[in-house]
N, CA, C and O atoms as CSV, one atom per row, in Angstrom:
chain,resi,resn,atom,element,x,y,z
A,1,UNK,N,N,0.812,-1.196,0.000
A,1,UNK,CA,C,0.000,0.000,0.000
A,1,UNK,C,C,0.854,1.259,0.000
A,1,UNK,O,O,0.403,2.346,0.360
A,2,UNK,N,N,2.051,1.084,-0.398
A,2,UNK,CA,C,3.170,2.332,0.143
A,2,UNK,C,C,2.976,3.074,-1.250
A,2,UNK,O,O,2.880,2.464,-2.315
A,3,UNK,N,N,2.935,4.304,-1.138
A,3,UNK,CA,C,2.302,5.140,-1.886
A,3,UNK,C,C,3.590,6.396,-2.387
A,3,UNK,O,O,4.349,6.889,-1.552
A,4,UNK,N,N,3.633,6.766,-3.904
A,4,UNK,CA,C,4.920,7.179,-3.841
A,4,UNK,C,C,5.169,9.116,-3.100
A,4,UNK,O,O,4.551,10.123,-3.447
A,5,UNK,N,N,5.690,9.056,-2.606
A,5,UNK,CA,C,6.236,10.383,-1.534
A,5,UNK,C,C,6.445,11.678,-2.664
A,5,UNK,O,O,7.279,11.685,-3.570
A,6,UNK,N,N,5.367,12.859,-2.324
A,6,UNK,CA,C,6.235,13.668,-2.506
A,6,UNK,C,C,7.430,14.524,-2.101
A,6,UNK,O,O,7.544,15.139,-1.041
A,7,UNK,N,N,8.239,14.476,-3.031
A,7,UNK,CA,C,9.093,15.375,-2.578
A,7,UNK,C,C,10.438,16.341,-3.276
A,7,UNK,O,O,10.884,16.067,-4.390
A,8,UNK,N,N,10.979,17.479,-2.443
A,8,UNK,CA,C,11.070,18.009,-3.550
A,8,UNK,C,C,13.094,18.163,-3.604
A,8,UNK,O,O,13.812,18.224,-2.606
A,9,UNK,N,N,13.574,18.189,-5.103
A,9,UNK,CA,C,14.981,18.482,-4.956
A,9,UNK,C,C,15.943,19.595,-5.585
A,9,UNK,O,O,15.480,19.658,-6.724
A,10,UNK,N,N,16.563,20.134,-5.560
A,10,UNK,CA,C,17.102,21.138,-5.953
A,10,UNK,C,C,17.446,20.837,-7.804
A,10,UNK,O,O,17.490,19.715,-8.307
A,11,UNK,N,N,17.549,21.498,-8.182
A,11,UNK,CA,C,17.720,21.207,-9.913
A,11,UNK,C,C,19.092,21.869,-9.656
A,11,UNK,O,O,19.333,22.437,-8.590
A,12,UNK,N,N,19.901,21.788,-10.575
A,12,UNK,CA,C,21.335,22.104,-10.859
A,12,UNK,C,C,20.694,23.922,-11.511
A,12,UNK,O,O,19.851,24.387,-12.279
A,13,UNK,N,N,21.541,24.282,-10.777
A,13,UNK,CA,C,21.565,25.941,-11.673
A,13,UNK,C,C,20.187,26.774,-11.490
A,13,UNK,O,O,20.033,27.881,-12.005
A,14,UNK,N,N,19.203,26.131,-10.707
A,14,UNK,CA,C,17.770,26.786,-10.031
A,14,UNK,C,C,18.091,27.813,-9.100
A,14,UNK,O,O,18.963,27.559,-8.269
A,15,UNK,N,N,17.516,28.977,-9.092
A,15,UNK,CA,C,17.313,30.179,-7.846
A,15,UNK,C,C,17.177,29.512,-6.776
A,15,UNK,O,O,16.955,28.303,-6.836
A,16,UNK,N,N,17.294,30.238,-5.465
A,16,UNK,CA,C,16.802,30.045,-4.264
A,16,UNK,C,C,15.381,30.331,-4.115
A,16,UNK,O,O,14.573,29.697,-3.436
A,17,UNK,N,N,15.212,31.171,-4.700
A,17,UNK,CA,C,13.793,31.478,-4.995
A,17,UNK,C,C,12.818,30.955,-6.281
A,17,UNK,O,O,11.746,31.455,-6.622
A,18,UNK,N,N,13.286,30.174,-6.692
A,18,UNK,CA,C,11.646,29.397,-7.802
A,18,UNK,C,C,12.557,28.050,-6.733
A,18,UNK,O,O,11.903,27.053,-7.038
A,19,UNK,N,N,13.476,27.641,-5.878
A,19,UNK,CA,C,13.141,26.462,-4.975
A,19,UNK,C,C,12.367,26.699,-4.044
A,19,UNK,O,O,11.636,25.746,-3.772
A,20,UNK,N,N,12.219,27.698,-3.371
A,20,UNK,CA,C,11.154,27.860,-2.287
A,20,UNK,C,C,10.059,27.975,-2.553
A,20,UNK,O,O,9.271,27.686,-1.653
A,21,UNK,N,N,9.466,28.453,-3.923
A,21,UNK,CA,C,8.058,28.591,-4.457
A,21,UNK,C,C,7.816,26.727,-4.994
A,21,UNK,O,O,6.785,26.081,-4.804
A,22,UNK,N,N,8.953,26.274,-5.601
A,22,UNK,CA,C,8.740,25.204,-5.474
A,22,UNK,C,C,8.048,24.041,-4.113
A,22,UNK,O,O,6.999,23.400,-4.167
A,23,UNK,N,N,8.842,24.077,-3.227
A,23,UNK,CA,C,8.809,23.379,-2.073
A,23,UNK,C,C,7.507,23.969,-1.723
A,23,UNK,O,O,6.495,23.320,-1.990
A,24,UNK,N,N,7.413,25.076,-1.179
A,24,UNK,CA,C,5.916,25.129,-0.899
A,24,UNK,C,C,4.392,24.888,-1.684
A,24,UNK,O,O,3.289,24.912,-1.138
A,25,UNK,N,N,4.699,24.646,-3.156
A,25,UNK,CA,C,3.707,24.442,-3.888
A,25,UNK,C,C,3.885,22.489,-3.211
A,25,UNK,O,O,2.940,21.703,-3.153
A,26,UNK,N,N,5.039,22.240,-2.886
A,26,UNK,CA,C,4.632,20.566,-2.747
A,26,UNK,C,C,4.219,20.691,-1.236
A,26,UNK,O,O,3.384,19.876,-0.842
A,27,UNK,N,N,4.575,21.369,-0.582
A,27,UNK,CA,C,3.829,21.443,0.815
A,27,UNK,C,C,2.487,21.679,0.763
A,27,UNK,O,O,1.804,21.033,1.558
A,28,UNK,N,N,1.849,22.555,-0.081
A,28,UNK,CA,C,0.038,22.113,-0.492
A,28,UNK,C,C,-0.003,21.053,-0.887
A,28,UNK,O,O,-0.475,20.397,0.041
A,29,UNK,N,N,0.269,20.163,-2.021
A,29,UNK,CA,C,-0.150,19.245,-2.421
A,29,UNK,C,C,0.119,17.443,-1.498
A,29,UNK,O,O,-0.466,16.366,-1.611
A,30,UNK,N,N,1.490,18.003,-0.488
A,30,UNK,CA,C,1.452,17.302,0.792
A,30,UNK,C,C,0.039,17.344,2.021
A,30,UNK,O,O,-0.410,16.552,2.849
A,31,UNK,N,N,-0.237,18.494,1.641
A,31,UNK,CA,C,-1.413,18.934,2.556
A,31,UNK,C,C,-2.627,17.881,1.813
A,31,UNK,O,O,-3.118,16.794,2.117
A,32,UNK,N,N,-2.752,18.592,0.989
A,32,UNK,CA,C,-4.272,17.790,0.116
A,32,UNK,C,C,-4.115,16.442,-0.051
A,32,UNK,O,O,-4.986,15.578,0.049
A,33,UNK,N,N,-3.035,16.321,-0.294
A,33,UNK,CA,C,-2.941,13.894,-0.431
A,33,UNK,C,C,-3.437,13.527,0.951
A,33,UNK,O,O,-4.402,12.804,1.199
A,34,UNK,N,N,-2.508,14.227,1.954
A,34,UNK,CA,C,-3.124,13.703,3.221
A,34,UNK,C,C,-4.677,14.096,3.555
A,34,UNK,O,O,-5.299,13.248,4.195
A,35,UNK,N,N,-5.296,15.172,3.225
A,35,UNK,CA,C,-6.478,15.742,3.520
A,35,UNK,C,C,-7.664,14.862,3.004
A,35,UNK,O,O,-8.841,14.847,3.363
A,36,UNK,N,N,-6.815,13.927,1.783
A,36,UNK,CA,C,-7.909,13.045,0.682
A,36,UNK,C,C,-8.090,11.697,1.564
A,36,UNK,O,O,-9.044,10.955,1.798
A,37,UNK,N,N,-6.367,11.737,2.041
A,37,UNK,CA,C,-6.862,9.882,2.793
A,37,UNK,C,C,-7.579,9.953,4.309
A,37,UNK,O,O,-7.575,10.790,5.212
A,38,UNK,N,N,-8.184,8.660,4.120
A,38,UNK,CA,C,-8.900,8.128,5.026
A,38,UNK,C,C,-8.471,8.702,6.273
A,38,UNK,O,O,-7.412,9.329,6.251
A,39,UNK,N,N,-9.146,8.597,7.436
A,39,UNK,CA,C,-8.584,9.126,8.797
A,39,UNK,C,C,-7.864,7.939,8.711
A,39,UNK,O,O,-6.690,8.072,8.366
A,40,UNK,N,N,-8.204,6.980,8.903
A,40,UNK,CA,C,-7.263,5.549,9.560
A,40,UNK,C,C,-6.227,5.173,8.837
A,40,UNK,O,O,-5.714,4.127,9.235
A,41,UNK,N,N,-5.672,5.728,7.784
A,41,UNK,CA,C,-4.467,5.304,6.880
A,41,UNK,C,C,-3.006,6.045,7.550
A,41,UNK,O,O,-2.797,7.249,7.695
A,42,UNK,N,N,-2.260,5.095,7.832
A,42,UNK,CA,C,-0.791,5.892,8.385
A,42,UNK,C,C,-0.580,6.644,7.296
A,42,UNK,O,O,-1.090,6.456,6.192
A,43,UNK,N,N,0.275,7.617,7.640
A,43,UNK,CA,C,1.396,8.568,6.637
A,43,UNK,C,C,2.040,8.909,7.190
A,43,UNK,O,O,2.129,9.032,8.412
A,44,UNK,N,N,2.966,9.266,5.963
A,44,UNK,CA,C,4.002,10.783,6.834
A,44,UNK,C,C,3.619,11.970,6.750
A,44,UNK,O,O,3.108,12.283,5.675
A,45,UNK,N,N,3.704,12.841,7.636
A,45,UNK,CA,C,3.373,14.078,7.721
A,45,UNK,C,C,4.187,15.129,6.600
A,45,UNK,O,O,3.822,16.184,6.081
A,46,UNK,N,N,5.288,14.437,6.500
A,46,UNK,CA,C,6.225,15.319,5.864
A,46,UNK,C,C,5.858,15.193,4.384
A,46,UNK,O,O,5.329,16.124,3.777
A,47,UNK,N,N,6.134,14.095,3.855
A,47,UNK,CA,C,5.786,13.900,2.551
A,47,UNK,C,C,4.245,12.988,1.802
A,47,UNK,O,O,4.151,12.780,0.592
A,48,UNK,N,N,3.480,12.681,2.537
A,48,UNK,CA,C,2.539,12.140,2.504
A,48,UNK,C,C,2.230,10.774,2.011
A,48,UNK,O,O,1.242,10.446,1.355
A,49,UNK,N,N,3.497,9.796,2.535
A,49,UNK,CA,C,3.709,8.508,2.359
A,49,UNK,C,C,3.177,7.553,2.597
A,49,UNK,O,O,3.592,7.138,3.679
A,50,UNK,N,N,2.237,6.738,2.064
A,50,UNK,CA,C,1.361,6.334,3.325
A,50,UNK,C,C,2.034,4.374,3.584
A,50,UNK,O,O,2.898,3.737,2.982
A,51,UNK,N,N,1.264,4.069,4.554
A,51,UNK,CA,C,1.128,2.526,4.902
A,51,UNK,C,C,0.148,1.528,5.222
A,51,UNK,O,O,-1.026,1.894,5.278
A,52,UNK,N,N,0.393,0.510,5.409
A,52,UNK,CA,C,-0.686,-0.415,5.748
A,52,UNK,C,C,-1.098,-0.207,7.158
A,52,UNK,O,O,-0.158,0.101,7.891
A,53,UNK,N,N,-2.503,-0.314,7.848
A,53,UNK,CA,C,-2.719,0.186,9.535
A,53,UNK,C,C,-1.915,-0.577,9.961
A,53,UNK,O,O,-1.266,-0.121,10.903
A,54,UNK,N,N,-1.546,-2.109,9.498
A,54,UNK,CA,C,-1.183,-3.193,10.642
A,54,UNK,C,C,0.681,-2.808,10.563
A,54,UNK,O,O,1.360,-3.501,11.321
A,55,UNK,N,N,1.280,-1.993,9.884
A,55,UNK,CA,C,2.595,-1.638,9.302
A,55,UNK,C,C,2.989,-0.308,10.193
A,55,UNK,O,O,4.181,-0.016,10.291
A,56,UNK,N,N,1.733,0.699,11.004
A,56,UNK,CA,C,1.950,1.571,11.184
A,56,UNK,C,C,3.617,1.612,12.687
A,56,UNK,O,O,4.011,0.882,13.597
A,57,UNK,N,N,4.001,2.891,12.084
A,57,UNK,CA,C,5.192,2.935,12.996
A,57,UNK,C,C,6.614,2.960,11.857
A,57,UNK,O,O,7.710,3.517,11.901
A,58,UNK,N,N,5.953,2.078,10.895
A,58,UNK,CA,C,7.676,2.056,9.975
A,58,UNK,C,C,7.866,3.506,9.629
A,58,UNK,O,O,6.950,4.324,9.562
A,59,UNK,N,N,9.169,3.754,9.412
A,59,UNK,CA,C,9.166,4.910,9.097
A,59,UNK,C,C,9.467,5.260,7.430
A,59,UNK,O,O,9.704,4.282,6.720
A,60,UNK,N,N,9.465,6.178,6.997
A,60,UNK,CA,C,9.015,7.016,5.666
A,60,UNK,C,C,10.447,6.683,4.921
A,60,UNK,O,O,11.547,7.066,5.317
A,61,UNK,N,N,10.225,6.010,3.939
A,61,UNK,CA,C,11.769,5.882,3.319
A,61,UNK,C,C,12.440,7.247,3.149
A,61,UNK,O,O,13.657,7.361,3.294
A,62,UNK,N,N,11.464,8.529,2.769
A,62,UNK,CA,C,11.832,9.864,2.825
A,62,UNK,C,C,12.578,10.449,3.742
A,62,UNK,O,O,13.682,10.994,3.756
A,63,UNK,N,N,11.567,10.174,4.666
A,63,UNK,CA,C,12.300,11.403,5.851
A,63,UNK,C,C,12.387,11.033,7.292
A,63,UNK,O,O,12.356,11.750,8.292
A,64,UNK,N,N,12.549,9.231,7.110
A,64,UNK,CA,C,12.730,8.412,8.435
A,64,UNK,C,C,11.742,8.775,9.467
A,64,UNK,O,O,12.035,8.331,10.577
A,65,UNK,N,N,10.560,9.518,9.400
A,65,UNK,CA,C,9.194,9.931,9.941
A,65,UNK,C,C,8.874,8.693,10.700
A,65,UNK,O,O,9.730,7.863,10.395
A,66,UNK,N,N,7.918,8.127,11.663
A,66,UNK,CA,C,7.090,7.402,11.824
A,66,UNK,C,C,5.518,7.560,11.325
A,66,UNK,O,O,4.709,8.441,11.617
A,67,UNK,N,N,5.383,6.517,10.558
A,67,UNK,CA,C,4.260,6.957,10.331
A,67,UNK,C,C,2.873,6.240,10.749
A,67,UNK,O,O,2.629,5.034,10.705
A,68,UNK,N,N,2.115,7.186,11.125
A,68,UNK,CA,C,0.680,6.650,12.013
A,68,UNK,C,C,-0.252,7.615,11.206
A,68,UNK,O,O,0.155,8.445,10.394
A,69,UNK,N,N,-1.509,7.399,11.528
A,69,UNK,CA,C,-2.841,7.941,11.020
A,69,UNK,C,C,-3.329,8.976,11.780
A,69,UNK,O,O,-3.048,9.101,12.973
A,70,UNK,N,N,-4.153,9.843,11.075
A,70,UNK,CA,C,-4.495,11.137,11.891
A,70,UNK,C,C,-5.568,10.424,13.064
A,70,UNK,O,O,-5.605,10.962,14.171
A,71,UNK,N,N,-6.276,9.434,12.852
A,71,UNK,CA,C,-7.397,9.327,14.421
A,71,UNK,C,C,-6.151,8.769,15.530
A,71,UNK,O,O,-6.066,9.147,16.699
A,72,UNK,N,N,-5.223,7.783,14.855
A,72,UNK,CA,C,-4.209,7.495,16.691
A,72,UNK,C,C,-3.561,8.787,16.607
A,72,UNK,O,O,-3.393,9.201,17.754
A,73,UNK,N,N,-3.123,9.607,15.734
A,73,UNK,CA,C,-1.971,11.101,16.587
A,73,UNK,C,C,-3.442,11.954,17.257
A,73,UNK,O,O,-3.209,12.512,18.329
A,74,UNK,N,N,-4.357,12.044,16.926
A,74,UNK,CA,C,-5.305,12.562,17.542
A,74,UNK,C,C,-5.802,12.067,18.691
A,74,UNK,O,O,-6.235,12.928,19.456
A,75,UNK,N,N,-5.887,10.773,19.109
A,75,UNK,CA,C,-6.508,9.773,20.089
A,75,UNK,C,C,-4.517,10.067,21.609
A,75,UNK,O,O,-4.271,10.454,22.751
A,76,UNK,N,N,-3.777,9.499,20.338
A,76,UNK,CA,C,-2.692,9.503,21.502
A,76,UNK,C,C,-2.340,11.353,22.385
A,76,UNK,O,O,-1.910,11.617,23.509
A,77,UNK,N,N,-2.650,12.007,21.554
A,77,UNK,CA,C,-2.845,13.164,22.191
A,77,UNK,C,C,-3.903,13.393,23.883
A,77,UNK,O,O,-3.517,13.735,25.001
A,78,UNK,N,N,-5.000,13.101,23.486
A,78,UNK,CA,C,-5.979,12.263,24.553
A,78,UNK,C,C,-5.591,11.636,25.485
A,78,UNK,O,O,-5.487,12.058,26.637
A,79,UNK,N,N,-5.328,10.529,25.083
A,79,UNK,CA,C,-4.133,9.558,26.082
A,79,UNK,C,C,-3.470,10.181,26.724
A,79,UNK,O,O,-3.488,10.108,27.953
A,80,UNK,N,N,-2.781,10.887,26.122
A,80,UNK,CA,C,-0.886,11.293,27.110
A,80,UNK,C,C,-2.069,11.969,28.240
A,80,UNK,O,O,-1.870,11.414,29.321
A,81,UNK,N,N,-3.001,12.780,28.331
A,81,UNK,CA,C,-3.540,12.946,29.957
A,81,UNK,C,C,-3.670,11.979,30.683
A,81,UNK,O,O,-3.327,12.046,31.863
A,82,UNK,N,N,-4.191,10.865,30.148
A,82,UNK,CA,C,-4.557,9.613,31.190
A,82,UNK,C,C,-3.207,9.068,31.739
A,82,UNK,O,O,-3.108,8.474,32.813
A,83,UNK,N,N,-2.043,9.366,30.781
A,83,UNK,CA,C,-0.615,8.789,31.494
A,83,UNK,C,C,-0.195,9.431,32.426
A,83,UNK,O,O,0.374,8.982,33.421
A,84,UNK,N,N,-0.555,11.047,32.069
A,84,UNK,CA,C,0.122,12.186,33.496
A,84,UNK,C,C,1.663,12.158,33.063
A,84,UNK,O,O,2.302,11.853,32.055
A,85,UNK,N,N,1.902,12.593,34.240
A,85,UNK,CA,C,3.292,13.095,34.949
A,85,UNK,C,C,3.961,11.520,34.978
A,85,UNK,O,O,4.953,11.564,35.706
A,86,UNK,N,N,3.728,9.990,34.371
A,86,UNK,CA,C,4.653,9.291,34.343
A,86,UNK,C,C,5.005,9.256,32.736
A,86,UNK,O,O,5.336,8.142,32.331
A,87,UNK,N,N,4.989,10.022,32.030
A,87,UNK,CA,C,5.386,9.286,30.836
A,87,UNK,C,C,6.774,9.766,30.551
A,87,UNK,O,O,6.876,10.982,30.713
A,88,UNK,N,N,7.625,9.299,30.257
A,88,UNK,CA,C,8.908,9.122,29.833
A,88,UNK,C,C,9.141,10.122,28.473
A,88,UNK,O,O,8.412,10.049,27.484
A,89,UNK,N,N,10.315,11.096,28.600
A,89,UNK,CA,C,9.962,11.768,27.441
A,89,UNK,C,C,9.376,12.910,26.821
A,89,UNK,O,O,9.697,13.404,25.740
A,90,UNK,N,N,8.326,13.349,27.749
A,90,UNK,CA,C,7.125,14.272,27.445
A,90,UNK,C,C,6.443,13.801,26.568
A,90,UNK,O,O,6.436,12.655,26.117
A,91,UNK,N,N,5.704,14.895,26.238
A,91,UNK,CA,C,4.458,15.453,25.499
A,91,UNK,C,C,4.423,14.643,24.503
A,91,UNK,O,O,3.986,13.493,24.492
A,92,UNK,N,N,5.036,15.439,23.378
A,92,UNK,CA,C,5.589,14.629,22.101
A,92,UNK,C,C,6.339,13.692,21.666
A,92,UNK,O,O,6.462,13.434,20.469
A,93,UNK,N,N,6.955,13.047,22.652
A,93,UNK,CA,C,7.775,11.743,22.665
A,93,UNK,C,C,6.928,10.315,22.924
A,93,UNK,O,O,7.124,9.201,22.438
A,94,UNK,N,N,6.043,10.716,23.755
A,94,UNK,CA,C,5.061,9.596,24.273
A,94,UNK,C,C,3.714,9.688,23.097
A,94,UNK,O,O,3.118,8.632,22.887
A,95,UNK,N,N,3.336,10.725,22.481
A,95,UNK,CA,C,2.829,11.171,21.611
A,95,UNK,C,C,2.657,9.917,20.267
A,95,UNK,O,O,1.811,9.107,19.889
A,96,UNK,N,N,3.910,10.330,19.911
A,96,UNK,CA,C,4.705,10.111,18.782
A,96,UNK,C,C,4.651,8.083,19.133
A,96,UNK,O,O,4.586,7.208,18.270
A,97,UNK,N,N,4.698,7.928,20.389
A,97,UNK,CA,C,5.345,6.191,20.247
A,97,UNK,C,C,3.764,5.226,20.432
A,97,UNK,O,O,3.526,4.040,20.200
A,98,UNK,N,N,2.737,6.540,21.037
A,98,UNK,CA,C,1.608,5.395,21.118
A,98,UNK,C,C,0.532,4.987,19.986
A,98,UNK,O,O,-0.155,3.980,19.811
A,99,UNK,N,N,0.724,6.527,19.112
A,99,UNK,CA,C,-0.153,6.837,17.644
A,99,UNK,C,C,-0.049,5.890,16.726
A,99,UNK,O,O,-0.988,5.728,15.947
A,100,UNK,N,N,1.289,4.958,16.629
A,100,UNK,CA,C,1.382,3.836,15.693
A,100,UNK,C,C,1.069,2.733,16.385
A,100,UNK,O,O,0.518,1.842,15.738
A,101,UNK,N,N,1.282,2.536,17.597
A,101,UNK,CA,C,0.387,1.488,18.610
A,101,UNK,C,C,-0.658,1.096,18.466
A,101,UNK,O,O,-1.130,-0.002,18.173
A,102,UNK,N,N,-1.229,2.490,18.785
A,102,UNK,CA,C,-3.068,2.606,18.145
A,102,UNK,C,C,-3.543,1.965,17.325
A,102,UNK,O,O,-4.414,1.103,17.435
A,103,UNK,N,N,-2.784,2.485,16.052
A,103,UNK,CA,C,-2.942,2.306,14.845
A,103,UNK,C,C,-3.095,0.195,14.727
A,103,UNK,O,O,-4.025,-0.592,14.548
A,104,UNK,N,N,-1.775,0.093,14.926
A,104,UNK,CA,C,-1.942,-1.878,14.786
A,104,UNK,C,C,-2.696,-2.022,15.859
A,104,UNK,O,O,-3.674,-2.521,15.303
A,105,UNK,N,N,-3.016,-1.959,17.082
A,105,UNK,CA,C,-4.162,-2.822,17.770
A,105,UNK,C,C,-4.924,-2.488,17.203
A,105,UNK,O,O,-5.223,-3.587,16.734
A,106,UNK,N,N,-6.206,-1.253,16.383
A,106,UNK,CA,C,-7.077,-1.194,16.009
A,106,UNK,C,C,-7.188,-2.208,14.563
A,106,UNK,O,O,-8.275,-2.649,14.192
A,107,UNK,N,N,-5.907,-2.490,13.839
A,107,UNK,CA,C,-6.085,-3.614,12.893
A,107,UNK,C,C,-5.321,-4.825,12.925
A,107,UNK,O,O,-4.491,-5.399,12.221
A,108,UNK,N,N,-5.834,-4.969,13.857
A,108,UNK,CA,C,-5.807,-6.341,14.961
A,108,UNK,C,C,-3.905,-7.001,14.824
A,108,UNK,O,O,-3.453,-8.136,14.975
A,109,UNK,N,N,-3.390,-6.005,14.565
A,109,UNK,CA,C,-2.130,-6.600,14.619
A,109,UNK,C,C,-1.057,-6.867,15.961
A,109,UNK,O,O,0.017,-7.462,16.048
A,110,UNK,N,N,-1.841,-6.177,16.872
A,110,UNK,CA,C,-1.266,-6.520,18.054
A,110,UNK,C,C,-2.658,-6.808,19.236
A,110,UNK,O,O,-3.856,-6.838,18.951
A,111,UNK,N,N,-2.141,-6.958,20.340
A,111,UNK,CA,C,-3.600,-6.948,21.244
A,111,UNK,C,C,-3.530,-5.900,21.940
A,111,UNK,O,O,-2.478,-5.646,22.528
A,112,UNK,N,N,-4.618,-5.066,22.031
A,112,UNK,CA,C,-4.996,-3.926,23.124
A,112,UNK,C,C,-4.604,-4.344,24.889
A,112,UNK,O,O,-4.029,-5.153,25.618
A,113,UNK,N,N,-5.382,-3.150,24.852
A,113,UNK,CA,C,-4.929,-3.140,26.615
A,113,UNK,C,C,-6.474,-3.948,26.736
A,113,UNK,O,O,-7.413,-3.805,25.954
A,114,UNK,N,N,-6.423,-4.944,28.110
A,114,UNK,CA,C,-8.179,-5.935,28.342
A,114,UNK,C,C,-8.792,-5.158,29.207
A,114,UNK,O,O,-8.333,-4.558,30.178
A,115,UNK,N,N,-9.992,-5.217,28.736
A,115,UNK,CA,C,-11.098,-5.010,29.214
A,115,UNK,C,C,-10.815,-5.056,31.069
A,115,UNK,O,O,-10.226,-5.842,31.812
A,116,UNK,N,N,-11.689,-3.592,31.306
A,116,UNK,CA,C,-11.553,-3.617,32.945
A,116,UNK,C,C,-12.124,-4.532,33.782
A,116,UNK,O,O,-13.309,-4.340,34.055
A,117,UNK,N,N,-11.501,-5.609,34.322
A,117,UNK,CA,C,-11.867,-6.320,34.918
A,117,UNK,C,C,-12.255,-7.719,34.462
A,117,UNK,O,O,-12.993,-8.463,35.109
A,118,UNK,N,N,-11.520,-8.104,32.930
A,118,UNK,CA,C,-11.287,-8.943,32.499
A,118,UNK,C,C,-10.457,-10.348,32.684
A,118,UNK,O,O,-9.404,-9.734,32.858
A,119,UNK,N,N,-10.135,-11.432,32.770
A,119,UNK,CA,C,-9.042,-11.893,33.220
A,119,UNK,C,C,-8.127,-11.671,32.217
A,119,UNK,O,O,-8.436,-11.111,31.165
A,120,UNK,N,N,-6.493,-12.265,32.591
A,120,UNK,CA,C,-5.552,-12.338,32.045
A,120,UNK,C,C,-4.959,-13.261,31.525
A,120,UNK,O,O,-3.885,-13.064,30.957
């Protein structure tokens, strides 16, 4: 499902300036690929690479990214309150490691956390 990356490179003998009008015309169209896929499809943020849910976490042949889906970086955001003041890392470190987590337990590639009061 790996989808090809945009991205952008300097041409031999190009301005600094038609590269920056460059790069940012691919930073919209980074915007809109991701804006088109599914909530539940990993990507990269950077170049809009995507992956399989049960794959999420590999990172972006591009830009060594991890890549997860906008509902786990949205959901693990959520989370990091329920962890508090133990998570290792901060904000965005704990962020960043549970969003591809998410991602494979929701397509059944790993097992979730059990049910409260479930056995073990």
């Amino acid at each position: 499902m790996r989808s090809k990356a945009v991205t952008t490179r300097g041409k031999r003998g190009e301005s600094y300036d038609a590269f920056t009008k460059r790069v940012a015309d691919d930073n919209e169209r980074v915007k809109a690929k991701i804006a088109a896929l599914d909530r539940f499809i990993p990507h990269c943020d950077h170049c809009g690479e995507t992956c399989n849910p049960d794959e999420a976490g590999k990172t972006c042949k591009e830009n060594g990214v991890e890549m997860a889906s906008r509902w786990a970086r949205a959901l693990a955001k959520e989370c990091f309150y329920s962890i508090g003041h133990f998570a290792r890392g901060g904000w965005s470190t704990t962020t960043d490691a549970l969003a591809p987590w998410l991602d494979r337990v929701r397509a059944g590639a790993e097992d979730g956390p059990a049910a409260p009061g479930a056995a073990r």
